[in-house]
N, CA and C atoms as an extended XYZ file, in Angstrom:
285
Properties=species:S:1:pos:R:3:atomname:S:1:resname:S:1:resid:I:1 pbc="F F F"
N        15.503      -24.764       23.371 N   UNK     1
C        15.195      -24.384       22.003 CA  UNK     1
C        15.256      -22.854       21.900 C   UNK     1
N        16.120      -22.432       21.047 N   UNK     2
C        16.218      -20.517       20.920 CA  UNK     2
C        15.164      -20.530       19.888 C   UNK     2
N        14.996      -18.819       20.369 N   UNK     3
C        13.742      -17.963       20.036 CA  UNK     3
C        13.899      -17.160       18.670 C   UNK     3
N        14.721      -18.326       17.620 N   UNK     4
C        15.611      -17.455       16.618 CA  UNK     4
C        14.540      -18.374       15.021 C   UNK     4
N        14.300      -17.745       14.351 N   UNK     5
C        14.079      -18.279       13.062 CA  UNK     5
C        15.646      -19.422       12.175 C   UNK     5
N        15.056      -20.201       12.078 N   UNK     6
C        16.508      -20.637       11.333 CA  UNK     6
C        16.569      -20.535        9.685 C   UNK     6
N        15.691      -19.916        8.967 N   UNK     7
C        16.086      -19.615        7.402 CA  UNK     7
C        16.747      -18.045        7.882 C   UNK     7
N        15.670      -16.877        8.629 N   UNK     8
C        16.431      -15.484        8.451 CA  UNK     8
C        17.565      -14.731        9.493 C   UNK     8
N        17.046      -15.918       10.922 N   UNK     9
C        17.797      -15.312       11.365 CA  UNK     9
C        17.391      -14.459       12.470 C   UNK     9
N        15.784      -14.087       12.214 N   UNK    10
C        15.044      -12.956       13.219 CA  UNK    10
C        15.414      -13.793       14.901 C   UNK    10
N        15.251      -12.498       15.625 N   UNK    11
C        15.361      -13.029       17.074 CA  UNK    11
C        14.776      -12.316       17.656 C   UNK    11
N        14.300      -12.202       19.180 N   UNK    12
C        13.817      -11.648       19.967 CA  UNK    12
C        14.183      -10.227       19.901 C   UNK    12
N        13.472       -9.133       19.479 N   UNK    13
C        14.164       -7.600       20.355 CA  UNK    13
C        13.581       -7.287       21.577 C   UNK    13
N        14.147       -6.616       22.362 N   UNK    14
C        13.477       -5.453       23.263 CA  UNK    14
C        13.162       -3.923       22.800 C   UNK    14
N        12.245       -3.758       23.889 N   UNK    15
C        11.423       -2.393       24.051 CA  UNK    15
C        10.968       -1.986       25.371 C   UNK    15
N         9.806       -1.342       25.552 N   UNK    16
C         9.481       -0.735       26.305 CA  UNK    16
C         7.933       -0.923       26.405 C   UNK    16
N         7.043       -0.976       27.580 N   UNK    17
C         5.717       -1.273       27.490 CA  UNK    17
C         5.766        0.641       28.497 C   UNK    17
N         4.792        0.875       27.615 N   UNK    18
C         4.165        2.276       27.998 CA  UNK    18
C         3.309        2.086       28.469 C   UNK    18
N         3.071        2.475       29.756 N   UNK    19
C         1.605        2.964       30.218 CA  UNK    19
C         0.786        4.448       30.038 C   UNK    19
N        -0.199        4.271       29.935 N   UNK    20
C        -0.721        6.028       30.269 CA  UNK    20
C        -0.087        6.779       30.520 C   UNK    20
N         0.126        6.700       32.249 N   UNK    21
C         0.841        7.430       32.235 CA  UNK    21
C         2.366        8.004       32.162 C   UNK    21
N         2.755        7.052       31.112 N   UNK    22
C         4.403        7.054       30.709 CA  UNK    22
C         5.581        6.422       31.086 C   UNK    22
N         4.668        5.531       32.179 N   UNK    23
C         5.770        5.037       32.861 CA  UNK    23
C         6.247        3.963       31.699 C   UNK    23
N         8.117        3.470       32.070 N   UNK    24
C         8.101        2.696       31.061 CA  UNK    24
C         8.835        1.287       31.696 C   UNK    24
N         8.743        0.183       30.960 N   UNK    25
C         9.264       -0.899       31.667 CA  UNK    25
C         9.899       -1.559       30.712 C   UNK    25
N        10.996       -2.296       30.987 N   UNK    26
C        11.186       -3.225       29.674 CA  UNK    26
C        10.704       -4.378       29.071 C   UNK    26
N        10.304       -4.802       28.133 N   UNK    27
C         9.952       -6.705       27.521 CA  UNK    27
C        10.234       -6.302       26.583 C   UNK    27
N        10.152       -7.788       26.192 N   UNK    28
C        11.038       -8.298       24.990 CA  UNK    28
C         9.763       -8.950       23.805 C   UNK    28
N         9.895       -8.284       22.729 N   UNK    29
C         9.443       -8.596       20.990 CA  UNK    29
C         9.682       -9.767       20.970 C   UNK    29
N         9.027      -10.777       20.844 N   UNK    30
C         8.973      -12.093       20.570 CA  UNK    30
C         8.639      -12.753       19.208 C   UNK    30
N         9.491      -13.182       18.417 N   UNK    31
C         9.217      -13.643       16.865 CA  UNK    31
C         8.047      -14.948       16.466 C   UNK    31
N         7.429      -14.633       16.101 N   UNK    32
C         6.212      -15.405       15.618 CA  UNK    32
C         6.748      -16.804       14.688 C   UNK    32
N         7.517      -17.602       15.646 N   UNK    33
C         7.930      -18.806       15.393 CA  UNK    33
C         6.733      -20.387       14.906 C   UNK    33
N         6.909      -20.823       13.877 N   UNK    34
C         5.893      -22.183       13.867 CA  UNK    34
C         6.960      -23.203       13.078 C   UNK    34
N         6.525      -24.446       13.563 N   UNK    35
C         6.890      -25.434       13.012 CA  UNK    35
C         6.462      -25.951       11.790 C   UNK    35
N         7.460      -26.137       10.796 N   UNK    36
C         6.899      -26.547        9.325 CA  UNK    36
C         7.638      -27.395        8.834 C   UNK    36
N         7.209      -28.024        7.652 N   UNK    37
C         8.108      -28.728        7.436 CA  UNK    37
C         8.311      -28.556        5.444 C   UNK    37
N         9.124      -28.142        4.984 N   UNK    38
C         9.125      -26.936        3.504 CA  UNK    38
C         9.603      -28.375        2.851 C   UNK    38
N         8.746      -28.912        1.739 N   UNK    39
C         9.699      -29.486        0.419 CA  UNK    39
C        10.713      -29.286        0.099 C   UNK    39
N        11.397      -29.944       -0.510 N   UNK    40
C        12.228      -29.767       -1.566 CA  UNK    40
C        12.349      -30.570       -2.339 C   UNK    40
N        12.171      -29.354       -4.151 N   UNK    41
C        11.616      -30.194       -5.452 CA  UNK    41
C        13.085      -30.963       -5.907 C   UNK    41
N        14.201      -30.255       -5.458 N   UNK    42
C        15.479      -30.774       -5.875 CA  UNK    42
C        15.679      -31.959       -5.206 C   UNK    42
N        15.010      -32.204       -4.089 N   UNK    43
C        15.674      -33.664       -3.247 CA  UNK    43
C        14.115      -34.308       -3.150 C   UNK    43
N        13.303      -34.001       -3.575 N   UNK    44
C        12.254      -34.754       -3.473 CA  UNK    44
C        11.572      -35.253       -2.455 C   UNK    44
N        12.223      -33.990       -1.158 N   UNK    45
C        11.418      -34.711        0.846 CA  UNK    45
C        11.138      -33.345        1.234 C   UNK    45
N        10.414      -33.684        2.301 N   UNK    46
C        10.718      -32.450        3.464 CA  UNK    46
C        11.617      -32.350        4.215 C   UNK    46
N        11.544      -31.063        4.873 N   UNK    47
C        12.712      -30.690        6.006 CA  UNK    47
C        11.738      -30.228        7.042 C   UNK    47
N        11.826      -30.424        8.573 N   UNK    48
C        11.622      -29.346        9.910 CA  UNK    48
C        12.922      -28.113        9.949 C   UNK    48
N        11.752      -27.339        9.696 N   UNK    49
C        12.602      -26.080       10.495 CA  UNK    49
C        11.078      -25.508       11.404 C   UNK    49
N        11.806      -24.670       12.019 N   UNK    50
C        11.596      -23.830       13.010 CA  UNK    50
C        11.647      -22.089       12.598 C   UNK    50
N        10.795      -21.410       11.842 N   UNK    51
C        10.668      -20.400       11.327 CA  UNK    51
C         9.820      -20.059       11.252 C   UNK    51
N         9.814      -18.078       11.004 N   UNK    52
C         8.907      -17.238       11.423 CA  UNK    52
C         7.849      -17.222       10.400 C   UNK    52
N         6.655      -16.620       10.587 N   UNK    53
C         5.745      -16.331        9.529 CA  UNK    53
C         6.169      -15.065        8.621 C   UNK    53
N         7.146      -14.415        8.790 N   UNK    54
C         7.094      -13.426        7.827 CA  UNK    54
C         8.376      -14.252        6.715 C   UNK    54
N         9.040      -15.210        7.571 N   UNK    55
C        10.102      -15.948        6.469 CA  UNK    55
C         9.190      -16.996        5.674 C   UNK    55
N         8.469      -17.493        6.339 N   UNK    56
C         6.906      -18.675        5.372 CA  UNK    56
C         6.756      -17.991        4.334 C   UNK    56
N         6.214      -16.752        4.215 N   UNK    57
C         5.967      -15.890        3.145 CA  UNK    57
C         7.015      -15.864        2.242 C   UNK    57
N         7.971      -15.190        2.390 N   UNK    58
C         9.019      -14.862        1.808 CA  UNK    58
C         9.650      -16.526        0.970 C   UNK    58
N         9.619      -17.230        2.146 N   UNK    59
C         9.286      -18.662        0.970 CA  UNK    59
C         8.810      -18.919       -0.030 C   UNK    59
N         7.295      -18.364        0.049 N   UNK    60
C         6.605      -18.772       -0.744 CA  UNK    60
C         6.779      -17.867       -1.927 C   UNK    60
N         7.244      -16.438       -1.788 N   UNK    61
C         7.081      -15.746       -2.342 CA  UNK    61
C         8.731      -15.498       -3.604 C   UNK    61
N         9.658      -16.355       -2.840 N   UNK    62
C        10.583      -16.426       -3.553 CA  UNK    62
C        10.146      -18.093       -4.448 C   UNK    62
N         9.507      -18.818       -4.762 N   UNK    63
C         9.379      -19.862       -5.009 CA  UNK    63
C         9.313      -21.071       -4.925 C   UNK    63
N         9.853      -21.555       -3.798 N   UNK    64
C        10.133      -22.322       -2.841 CA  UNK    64
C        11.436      -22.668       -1.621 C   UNK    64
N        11.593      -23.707       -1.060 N   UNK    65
C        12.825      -23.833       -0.519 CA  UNK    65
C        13.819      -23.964       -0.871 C   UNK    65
N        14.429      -24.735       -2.476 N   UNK    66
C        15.386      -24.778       -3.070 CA  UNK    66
C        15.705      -23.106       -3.611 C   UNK    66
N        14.618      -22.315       -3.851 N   UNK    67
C        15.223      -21.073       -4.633 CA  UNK    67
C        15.126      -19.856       -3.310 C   UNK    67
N        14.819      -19.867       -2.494 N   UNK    68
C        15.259      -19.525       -1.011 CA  UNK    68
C        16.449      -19.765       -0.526 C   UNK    68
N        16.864      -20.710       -0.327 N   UNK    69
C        18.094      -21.082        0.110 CA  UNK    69
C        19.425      -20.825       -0.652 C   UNK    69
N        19.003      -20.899       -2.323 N   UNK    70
C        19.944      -20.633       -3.032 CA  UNK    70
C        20.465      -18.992       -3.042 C   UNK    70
N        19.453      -18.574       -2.290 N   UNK    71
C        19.924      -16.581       -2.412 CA  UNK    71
C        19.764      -16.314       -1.007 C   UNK    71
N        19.938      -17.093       -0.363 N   UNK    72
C        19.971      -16.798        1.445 CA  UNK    72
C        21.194      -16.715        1.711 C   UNK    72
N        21.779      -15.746        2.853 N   UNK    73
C        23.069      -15.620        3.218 CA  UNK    73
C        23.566      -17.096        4.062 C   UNK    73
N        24.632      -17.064        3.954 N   UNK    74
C        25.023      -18.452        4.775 CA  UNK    74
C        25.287      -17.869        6.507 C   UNK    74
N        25.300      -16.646        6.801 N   UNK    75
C        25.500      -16.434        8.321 CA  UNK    75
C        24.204      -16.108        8.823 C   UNK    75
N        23.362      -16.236        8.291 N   UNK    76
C        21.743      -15.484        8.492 CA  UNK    76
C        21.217      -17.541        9.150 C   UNK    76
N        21.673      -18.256        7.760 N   UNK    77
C        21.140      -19.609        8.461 CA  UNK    77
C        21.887      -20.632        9.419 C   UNK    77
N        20.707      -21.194        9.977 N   UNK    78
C        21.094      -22.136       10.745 CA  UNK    78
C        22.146      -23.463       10.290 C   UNK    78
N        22.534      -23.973       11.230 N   UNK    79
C        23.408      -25.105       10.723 CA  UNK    79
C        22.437      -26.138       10.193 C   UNK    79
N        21.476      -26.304       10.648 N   UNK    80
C        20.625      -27.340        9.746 CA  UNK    80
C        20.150      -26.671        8.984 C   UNK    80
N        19.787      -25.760        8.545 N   UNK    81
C        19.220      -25.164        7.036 CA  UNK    81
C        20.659      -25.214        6.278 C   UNK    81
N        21.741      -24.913        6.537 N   UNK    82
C        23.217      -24.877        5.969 CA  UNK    82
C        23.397      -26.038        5.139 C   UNK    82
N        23.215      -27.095        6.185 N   UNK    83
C        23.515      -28.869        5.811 CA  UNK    83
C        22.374      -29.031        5.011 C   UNK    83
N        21.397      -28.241        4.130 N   UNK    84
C        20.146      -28.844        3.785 CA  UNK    84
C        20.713      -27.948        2.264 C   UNK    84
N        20.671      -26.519        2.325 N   UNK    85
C        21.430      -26.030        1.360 CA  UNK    85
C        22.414      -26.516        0.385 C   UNK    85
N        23.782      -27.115        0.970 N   UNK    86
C        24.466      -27.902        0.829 CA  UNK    86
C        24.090      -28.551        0.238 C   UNK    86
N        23.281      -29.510        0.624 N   UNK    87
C        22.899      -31.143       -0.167 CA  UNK    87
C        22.168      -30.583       -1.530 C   UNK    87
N        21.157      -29.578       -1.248 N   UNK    88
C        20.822      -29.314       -2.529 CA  UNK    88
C        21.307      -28.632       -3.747 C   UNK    88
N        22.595      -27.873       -3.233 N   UNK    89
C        23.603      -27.386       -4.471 CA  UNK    89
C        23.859      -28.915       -4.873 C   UNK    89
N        24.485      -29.883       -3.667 N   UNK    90
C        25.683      -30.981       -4.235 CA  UNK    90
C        24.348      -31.764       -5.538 C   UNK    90
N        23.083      -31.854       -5.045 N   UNK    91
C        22.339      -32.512       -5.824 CA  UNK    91
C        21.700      -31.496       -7.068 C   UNK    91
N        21.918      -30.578       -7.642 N   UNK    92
C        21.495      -29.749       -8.761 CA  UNK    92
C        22.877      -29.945       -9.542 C   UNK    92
N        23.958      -29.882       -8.725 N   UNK    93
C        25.546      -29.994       -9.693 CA  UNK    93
C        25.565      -31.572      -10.475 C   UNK    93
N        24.732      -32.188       -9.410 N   UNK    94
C        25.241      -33.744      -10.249 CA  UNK    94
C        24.199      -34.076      -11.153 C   UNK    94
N        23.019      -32.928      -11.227 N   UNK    95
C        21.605      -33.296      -12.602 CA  UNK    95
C        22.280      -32.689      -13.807 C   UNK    95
């Protein structure tokens, strides 16, 4: 399972752990991944994804999953957020 958000896209960075006295080492930024599972008012179910808490927000804060997805880049998402996108254009074109 990768360490990647599948609505934005975030992934692991690296850095540096400082000590006192300056020494430096490398690790790696780890994305604050949880399992959810987001409605959708256009298809009337849920979905699992695998996404970060700062994209949860941004969910919520764009309105939900149908109006998220509709202004999300298509190379930013995953192939299952893609195939979920998809279904919900094909199902808003045929209301």
């Amino acid at each position: 399972m990768s360490r990647r958000c599948e609505l934005t896209g975030k992934g692991p960075m690296s850095g540096n752990n400082v000590s006192h006295a300056n020494n430096k080492t490398k690790r790696r930024f780890l994305p604050n991944l949880n399992d959810v599972t987001l409605q959708s008012e256009t298809l009337g179910r849920g979905f699992k994804f695998r996404i970060s808490a700062a994209a949860l927000r941004s969910v919520d804060h764009r309105g939900g999953l149908d109006a998220f997805l509709a202004k999300a880049k298509d190379e930013e998402l995953s192939p299952n957020a893609l195939k979920v996108k998809k279904e919900i254009a094909k199902a808003k074109a045929a209301a």
